[in-house]
MARBA-940541 format. One record per residue (C-alpha): residue number from 1; residue in three letters; chain; x, y, z. Coordinates in Angstrom, 1 decimal. Layout:
   marti   ronu   kemar     east    north       up
     NUM    ala       A        X        Y        Z
...
//
This chain:
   marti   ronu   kemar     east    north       up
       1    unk       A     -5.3    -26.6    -66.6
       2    unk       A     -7.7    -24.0    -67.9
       3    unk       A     -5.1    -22.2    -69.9
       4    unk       A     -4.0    -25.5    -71.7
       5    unk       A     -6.8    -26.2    -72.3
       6    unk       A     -8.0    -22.6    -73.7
       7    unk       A     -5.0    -22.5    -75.6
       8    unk       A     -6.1    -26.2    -77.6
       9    unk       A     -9.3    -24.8    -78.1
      10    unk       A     -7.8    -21.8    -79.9
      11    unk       A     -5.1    -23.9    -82.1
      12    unk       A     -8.5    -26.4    -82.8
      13    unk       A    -10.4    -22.8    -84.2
      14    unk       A     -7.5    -22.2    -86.3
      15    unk       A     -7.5    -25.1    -88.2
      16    unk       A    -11.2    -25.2    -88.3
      17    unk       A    -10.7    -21.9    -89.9
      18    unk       A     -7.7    -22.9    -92.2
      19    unk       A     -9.7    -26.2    -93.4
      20    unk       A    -12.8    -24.2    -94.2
      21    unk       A    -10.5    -21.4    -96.3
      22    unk       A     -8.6    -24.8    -98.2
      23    unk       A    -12.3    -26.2    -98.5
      24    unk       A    -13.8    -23.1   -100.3
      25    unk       A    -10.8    -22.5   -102.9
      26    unk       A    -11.0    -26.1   -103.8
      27    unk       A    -14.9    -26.0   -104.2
      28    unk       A    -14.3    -22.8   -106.5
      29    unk       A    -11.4    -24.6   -108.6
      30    unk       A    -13.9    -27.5   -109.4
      31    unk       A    -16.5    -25.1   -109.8
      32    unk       A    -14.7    -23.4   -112.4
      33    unk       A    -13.3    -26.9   -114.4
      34    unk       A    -16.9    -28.2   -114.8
      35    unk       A    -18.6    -24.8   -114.9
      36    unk       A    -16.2    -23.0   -116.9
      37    unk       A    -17.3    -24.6   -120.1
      38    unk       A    -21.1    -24.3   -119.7
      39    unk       A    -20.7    -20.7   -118.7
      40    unk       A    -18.1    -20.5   -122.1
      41    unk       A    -15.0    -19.5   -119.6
      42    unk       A    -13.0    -22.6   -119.6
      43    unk       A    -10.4    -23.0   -118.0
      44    unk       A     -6.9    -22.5   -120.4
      45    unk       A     -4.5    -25.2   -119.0
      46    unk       A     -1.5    -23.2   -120.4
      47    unk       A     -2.8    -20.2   -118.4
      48    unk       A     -2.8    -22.3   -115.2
      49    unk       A      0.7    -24.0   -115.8
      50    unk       A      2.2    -20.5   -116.2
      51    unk       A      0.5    -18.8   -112.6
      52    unk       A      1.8    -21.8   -111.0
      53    unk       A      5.1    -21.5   -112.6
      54    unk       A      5.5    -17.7   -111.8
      55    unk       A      3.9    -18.6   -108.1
      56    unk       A      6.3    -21.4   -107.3
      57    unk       A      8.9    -22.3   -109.3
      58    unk       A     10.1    -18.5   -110.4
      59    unk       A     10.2    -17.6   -106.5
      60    unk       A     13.2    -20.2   -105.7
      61    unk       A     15.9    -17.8   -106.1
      62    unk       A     14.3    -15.1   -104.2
      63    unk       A     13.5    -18.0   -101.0
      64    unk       A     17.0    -19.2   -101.3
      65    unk       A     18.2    -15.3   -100.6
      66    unk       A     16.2    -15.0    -97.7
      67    unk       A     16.8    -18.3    -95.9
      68    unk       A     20.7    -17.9    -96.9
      69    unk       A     20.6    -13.7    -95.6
      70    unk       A     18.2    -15.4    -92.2
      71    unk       A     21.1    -18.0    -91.9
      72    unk       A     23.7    -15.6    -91.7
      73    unk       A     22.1    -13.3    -89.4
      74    unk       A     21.6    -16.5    -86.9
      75    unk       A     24.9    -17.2    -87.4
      76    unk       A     26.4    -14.1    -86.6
      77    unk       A     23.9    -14.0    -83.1
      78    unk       A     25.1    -16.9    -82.2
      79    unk       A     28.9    -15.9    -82.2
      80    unk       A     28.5    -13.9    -78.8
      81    unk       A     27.2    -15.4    -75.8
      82    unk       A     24.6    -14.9    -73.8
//
């Protein structure tokens, strides 16, 4: 019972953890739209649209490789048996 319950505990720290890191970047990002101006370093829309198009959009190719190379190396361990 005490491990289960340890091991919750650790999965709850986690997310704390994660929601506190997803909490900050988005307190930065609306930091920087309203601040940006005042401080004269707005934030360039174009600029943004292109990161997030290299980041996402431009990495497709490269994700279908690796899940179609994972794919085949599952498929090939699952030819012998155990």
């Amino acid at each position: 019972m005490l491990r289960h319950t340890e091991t919750l505990g650790r999965a709850a720290g986690k997310s704390d953890e994660t929601i506190g890191y997803w909490g900050v970047l988005v307190g930065e990002s609306l930091y920087w739209i309203f601040a940006g101006r005042r401080l004269n370093q707005p934030v360039r829309l174009s600029s943004v649209i292109r990161q997030m198009m290299e980041i996402g959009i431009l990495a497709i190719p490269f994700v279908s490789l690796f899940s179609a190379t994972i794919g085949i190396i599952l498929a090939i361990q699952g030819i012998y048996p155990r």
